[in-house]
N, C-alpha and C positions, 0 to 999 in steps of 0.2 A: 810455313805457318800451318797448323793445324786448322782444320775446319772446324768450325760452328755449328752446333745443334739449333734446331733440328734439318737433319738431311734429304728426310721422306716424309710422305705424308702418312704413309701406313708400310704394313709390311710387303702390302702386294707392289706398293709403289718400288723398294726397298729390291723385288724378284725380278722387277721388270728392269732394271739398271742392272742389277746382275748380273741376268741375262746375256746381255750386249758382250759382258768379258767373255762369253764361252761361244760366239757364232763362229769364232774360227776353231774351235775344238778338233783337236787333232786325231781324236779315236772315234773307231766303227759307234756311231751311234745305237747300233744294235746293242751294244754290247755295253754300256753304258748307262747307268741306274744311278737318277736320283736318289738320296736318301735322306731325308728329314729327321732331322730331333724334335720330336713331340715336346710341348706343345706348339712356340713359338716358330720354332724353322718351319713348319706346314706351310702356312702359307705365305711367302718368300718360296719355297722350294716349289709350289704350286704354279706361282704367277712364272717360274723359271720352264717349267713342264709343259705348261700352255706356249709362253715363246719356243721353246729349241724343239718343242717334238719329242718329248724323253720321256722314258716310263718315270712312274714316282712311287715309292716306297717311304715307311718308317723304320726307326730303328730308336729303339726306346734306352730311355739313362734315365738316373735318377740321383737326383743331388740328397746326401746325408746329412742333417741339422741337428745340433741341439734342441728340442721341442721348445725348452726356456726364451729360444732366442732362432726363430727360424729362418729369419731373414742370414744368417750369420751359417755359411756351407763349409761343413767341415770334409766333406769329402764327395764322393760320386760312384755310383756302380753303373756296370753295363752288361750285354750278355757277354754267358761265360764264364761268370765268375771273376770278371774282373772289378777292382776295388780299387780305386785311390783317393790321398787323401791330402789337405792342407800343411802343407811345410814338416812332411816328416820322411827321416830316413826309415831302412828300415824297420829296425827295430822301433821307432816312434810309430811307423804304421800300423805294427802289430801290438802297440800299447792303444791306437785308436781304436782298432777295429776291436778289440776284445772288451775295451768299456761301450763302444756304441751297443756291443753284440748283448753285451750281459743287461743295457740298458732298454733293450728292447727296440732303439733306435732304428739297426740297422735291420733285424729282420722286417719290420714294419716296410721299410723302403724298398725290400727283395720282392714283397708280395705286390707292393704298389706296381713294379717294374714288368711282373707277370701281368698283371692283371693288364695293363695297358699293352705289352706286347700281341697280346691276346685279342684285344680290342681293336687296336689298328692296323691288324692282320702283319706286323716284324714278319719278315722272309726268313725262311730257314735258311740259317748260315752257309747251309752246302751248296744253295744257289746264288749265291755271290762269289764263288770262287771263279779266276779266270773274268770278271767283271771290271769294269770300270766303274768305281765307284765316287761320286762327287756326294759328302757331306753338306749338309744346310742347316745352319741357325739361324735365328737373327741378331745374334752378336754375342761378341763373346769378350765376359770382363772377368772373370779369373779361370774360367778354360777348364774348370774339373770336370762336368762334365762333358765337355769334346773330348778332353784328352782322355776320360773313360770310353766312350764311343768310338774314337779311333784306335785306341789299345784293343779294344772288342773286334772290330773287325779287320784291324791286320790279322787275326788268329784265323778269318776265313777265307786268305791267300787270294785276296783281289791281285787283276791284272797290275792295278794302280790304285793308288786312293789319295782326295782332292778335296780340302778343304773350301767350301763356298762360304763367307760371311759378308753381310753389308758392312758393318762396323768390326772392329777387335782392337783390345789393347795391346799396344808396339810391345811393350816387353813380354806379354802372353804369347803373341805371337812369336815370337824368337824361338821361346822354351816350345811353342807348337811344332814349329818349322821340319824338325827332324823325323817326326812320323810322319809325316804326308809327302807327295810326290808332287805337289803343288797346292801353294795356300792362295786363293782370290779372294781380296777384298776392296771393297769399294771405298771403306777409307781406314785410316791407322792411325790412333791419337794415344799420346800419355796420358796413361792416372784417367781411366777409363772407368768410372765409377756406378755407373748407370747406363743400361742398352737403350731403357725405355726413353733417356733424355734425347735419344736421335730421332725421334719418330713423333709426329707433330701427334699420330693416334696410335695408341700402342695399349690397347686394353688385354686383359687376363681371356684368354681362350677356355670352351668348355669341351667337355668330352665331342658333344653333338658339331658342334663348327670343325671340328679337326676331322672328323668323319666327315662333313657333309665337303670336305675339299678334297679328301682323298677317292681315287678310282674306285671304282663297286665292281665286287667279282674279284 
């Protein structure tokens, strides 16, 4: 039987459960990098950093909407130049991205993507190579962008790379499964329509709060 909303009481509640799955972690902690999906994995990835002892980093994505209809994500970028997008082959890809591109859509979300890179100090790719790299959301209901984020940095040849989520939906996670070297979640339900239903407080983060969680320096 699938579980019941709501799971946690917040997000940090949400890092500190999570936590618990990674005490027996089998790699040099040394070598070993948190890395957060701005906004929401911050802090989940934070309350994890504080328990194991782990350095913490961001690593920036950005979901692409029709502006008419925002809530509705047609695709995702990450660094790198990578792009994906909702239920298209090929050539359906490249019929999205070139109406997003001509509609101003997707450049608008390239610049958002820098700018917050920028802001939450993203590591240069070249120092995540030979890493252990553990992913953090706080949930994940149709996976574009994770699945952009993790497409992003397999290209910067971690040792491993380890998807952490409190919540994800069972069939997202399947189609996940094959890019990661371990997917951890604290729980799996169908038809997974809302992250925020799991979290008794689950408010919109600002630039200032994802800063004031992250390391200084």
């Amino acid at each position: 039987m699938d579980p019941l909303p709501p799971l946690w009481n917040n997000r940090k509640a949400a890092g500190q459960a999570l936590a618990q799955r990674f005490q027996a972690w089998d790699k040099p902690s040394a070598q070993t990098l948190l890395l957060a999906l701005p906004r929401g994995g911050v802090p989940v990835a934070a309350a994890m950093a504080e328990a194991l002892g782990w350095p913490l980093a961001t690593w920036s994505v950005r979901k692409v909407a029709d502006p008419s209809w925002p809530e509705l994500a047609l695709g995702a970028i990450a660094a790198g130049g990578v792009v994906v997008w909702r239920n298209g082959g090929q050539s359906g890809a490249r019929d999205r991205e070139r109406q997003a591109r001509s509609c101003g859509w997707l450049g608008e979300e390239e610049r958002e993507l820098v700018r917050r890179q920028a802001l939450f100090g993203d590591p240069d790719p070249r120092m995540l190579r030979q890493r252990h790299l553990v992913v953090v959301d706080d949930g994940i209901a149709t996976g574009m962008t994770v699945r952009a984020a993790l497409l992003s940095l397999r290209r910067c040849e971690p040792a491993s790379l380890c998807l952490a989520v409190p919540v994800v939906d069972g069939e997202v996670a399947r189609d996940l499964l094959p890019l990661v070297d371990r997917l951890e979640a604290l729980a799996v339900v169908a038809d997974l329509r809302a992250v925020g239903l799991w979290y008794a407080e689950f408010e919109q983060m600002s630039d200032q709060e994802v800063l004031a969680l992250l390391p200084r320096g």
